[in-house]
C-alpha positions in Angstrom: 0.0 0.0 0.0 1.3 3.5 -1.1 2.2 6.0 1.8 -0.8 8.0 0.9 -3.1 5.0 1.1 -1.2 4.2 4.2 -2.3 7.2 5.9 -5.9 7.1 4.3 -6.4 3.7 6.2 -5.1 5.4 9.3 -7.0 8.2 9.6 -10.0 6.2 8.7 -9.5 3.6 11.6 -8.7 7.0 14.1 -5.4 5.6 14.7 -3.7 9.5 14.0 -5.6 12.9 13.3 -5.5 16.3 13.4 -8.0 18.1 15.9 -9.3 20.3 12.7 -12.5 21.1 15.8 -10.1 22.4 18.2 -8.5 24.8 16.2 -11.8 25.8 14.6 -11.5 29.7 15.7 -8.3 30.0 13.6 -10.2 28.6 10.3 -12.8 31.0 11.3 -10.6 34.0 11.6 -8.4 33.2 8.4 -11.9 33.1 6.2 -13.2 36.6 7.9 -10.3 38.0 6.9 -10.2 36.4 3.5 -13.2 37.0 3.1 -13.0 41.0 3.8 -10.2 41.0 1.3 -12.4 39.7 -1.1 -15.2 42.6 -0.1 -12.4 45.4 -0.1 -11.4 44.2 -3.8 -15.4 44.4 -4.8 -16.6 47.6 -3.4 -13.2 49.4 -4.3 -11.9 48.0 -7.9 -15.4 46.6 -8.5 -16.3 43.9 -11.1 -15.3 44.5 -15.0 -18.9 43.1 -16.0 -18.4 41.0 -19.7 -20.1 42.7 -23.2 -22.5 40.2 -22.2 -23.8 42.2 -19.5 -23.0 45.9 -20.1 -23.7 45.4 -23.7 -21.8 46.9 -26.6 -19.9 45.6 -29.8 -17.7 43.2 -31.0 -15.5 43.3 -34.0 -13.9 39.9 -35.3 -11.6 40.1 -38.7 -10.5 37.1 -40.0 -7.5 38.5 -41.9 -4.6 39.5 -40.3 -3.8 43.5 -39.2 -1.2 45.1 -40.0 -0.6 46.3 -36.5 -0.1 44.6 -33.6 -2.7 44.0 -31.0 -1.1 46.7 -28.3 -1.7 49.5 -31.6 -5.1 48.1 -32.2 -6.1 48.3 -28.7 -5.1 52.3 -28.2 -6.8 53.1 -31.4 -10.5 51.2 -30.4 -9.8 52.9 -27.4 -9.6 56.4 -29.1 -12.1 55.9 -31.2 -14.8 54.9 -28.5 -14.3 56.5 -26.0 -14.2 53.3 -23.5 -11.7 50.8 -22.6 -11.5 48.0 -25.8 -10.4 44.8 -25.2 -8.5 42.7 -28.1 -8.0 39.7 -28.5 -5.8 37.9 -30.9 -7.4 34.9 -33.1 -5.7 31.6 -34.3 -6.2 32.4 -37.9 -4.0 36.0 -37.1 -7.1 37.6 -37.1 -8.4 39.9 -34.1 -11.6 40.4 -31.5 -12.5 43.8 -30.4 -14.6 44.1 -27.8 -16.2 47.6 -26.3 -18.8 47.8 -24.0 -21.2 50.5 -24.5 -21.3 51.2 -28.1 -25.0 51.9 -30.2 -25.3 51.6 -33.9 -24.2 54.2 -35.0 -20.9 54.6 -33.0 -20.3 51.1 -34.2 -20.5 52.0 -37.6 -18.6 54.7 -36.4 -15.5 52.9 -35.0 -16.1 50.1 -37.7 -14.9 53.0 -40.2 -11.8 54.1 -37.7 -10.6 50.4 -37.4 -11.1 49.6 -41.1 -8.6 52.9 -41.6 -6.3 51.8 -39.0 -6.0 48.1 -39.5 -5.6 48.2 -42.9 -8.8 45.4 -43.4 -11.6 46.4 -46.0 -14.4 47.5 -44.1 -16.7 44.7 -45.3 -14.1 42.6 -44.2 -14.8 43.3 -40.6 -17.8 41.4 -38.8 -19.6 43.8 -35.5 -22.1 42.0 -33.1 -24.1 44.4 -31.1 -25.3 43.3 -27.9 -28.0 45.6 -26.0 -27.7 46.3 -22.3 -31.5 45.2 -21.9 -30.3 41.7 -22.7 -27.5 41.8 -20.6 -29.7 42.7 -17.9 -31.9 39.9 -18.6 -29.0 37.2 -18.7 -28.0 39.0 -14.8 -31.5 38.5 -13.7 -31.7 34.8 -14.8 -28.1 34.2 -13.1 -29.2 35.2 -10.0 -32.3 33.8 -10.1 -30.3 30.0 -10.8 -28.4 30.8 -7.7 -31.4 31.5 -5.6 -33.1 28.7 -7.1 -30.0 26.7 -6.3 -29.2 27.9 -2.7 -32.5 26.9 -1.8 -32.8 23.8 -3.0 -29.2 23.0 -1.1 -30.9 23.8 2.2 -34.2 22.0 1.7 -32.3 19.0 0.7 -29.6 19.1 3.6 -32.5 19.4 5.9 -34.5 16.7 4.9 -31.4 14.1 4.3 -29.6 15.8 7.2 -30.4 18.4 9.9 -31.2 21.4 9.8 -27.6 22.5 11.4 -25.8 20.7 8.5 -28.2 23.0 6.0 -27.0 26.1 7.8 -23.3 25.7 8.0 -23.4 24.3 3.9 -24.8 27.3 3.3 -22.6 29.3 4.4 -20.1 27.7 3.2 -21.5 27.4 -0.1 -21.7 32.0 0.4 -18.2 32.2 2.0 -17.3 30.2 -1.6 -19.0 32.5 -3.9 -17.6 35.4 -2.3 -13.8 34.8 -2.2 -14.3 33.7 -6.1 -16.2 36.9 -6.7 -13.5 38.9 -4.8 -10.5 37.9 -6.8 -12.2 38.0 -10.0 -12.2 41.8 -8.4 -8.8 42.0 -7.5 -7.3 40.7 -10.6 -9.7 42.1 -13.1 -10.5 39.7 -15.1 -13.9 40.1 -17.2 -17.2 38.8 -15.6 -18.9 36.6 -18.7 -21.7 33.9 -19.0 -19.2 31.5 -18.4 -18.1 33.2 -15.3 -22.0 32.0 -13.8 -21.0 28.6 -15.3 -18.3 28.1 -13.4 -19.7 29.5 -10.6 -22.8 27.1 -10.3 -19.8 24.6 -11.5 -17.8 25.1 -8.2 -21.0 25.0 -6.0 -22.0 21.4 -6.9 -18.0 20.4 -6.4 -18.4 22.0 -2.9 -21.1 20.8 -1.8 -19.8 17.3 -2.8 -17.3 17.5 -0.7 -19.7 18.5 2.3 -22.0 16.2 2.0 -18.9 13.3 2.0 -18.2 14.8 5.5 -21.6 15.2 6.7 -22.6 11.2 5.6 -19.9 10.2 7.7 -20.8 12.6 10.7 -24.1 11.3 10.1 -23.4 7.5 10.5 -20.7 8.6 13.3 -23.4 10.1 15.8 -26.2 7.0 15.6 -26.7 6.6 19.2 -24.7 9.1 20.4 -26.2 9.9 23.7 -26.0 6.4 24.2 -21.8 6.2 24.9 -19.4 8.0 27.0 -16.4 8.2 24.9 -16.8 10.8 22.7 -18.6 13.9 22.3 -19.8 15.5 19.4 -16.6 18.0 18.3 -14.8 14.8 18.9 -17.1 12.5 16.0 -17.0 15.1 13.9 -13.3 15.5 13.7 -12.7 11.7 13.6 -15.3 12.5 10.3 -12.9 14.8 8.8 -10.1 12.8 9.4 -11.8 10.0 8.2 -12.6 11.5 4.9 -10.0 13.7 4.5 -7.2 11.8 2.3 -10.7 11.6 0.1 -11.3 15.2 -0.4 -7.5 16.2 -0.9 -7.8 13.1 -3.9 -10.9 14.6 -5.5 -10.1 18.3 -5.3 -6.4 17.5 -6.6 -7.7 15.4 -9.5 -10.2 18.1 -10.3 -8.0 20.9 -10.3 -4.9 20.0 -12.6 -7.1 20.2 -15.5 -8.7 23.3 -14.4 -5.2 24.7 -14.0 -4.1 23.4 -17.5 -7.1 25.7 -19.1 -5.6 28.8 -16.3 -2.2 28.6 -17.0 -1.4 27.3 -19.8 -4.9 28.0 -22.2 -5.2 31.4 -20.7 -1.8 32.5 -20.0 0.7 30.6 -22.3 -1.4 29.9 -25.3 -3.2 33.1 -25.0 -6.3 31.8 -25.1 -8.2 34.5 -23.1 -11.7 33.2 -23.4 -11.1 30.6 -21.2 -9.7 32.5 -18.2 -13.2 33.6 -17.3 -14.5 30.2 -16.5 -11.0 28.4 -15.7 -10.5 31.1 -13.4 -13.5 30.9 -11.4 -13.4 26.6 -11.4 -10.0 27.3 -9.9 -10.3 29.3 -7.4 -14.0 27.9 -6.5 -12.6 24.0 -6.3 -10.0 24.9 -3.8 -12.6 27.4 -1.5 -15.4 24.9 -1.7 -12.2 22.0 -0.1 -11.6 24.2 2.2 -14.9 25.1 3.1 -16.0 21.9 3.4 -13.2 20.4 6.3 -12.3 24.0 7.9 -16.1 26.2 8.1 -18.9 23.6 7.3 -17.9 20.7 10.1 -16.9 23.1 12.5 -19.7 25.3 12.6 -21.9 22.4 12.7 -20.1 21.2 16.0 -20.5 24.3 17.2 -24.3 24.6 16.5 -24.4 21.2 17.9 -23.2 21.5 21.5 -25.0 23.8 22.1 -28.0 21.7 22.4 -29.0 20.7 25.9 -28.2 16.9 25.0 -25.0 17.3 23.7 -24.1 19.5 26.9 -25.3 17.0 28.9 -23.3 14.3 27.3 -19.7 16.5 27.4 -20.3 17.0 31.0 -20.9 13.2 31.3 -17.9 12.1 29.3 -15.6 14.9 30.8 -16.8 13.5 34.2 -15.6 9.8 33.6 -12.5 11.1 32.0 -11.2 13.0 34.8 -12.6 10.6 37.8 -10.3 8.1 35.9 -7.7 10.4 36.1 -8.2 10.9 39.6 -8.0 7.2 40.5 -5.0 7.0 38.3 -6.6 4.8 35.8 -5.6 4.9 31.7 -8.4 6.9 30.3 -6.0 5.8 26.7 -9.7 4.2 25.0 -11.6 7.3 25.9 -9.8 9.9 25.0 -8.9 10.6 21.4 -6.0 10.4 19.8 -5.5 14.3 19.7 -5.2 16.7 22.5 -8.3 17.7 24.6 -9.0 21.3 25.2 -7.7 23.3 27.7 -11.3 24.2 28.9 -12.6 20.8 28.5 -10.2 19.4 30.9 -10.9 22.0 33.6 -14.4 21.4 33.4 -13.6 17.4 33.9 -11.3 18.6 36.9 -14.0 20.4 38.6 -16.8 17.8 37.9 -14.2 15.8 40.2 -13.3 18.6 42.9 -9.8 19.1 41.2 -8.7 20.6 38.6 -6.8 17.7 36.1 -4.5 18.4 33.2 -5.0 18.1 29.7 -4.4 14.8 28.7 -4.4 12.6 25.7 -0.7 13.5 23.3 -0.2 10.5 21.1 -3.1 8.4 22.6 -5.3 6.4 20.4 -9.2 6.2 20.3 -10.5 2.8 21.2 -12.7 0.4 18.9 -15.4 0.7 18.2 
């Protein structure tokens, strides 16, 4: 068995982990502050919205200019008035896009770049695109995500808990928005397949969830039934348990992803495909880490705080420490990581001292 595999099997059985619970409050702060970033990058560079949704004109040729594609982007520029964008074809030929052009400024400009590029004017193809349907195409995307984010939480809460639903949800937002933000910071255009890969990313997060939450799910049958672990404690043996899984799936899914990103998009020039390879990237690796840092985490912290999970702590804390106190190996009750500071001086005071945390190195029990 490979090293990987090795260490699959392991963390499946509980025989190592990492107490992902525990440290929750640092995952929590490091997405608030990504998160902010990614709000900072919106409100102040805002989102460079595609033709598709400010409307405008394209110009394709399909003979080559004779200037080069820096020259041909200052003189759209000039002769619109807004920002062009130009793209460079495989036959040699090029794609000028401006946003916020009407008929007869495209005639217009269609004129300039005939002069300028040395193309006969019939020569050169212009798509207009009105703003109304841009608006339209918006609309419709954010009616799919609305559609979609409810359907998420009616489904998690039927097949689930209501909990679960929650903390998906939010990590299904906290996804959308760090993708949203660097599309801000790095200003790269906002198209209809910028949605795509959006809605694309959403499914492969909530995958990833839902892996964890199945196995938190068959973890905590009869729960309040044992007194060896408590519910922070099941739901990091589920990460654990699933987490060689997750690194395998997002890995696999992200090299090609990164071959259209880098190498489509940046090496082969291929610009069309950094809208949607960009937002597949950056989406597949939130929604992993989403799904094992935020979406567990704040369900085991939604969870204790129910009067029967409370109860059950305070029991298992209770036999921990009283077999401390009697000097008895507590090694099958307490996990293999380390228990909280606070957790132990609760068990200390259920027990009229206050105990130590213990646990380094020690290995859950079977089950």
């Amino acid at each position: 068995m490979s090293r990987l595999g090795n260490l699959g099997a392991r963390l499946y059985r509980g025989e190592v982990g990492y107490d992902f619970i525990r440290n929750r409050r640092i995952w929590y702060g490091i997405s608030v502050l990504i998160t902010i970033t990614a709000i900072i990058g919106v409100a102040v560079g805002g989102l460079r919205m595609g033709i598709e949704f400010e409307g405008g004109a394209v110009f394709t040729t399909d003979t080559k200019a004779k200037i080069s594609t820096a020259q041909a982007t200052e003189v759209a520029t000039e002769a619109s008035g807004h920002l062009a964008i130009v793209q460079e074809l495989g036959n040699g030929g090029l794609r000028i896009q401006i946003t916020e052009v009407d008929t007869a400024k495209a005639n217009e400009i269609k004129e300039t770049l005939s002069d300028e590029l040395g193309i006969p004017a019939d020569e050169i193809n212009a798509d207009l695109v009105g703003p109304s349907w841009g608006e339209q195409i918006a609309n419709k995307a954010w009616m799919g995500l609305g559609i979609f984010m409810v359907l998420v939480v009616v489904y998690l809460a039927i097949a689930f808990e209501w909990r679960m639903a929650v903390a998906a949800l939010i990590a299904l937002i906290h996804d959308i928005t760090i993708t949203v933000g660097v599309y801000a910071l790095v200003g790269f255009e906002v198209t209809p397949g910028t949605v795509i890969g959006l809605l694309t990313i959403l499914g492969y997060s909530l995958y990833d969830t839902v892996v964890v939450f199945d196995s938190l799910k068959e973890g905590q049958k009869d729960i309040t039934k044992q007194t060896r672990f408590t519910y922070s404690e099941i739901a990091n043996r589920s990460i654990n348990s699933t987490l060689v899984r997750s690194i395998n799936t997002t890995v696999v899914a992200l090299l090609p992803v990164a071959g259209l990103l880098f190498i489509g998009g940046g090496v082969l020039g291929a610009g069309m495909l950094n809208d949607i390879s960009l937002s597949l990237f950056v989406g597949l690796a939130a929604g992993a880490y989403s799904s094992i840092f935020i979406a567990t985490p704040l369900v085991a912290d939604l969870k204790e705080r129910d009067p029967q999970m409370k109860a059950l702590k305070k029991r298992i804390l209770a036999k921990r420490a009283a077999a401390a106190a009697r000097g008895e190996s507590a090694e099958d009750d307490v996990p293999a990581y380390r228990q909280d500071d606070e957790d132990a001086e609760v068990a200390g005071a259920v027990v009229g001292q206050r105990q130590e945390p213990r646990g380094h190195g020690r290995t859950p029990g079977k089950r």
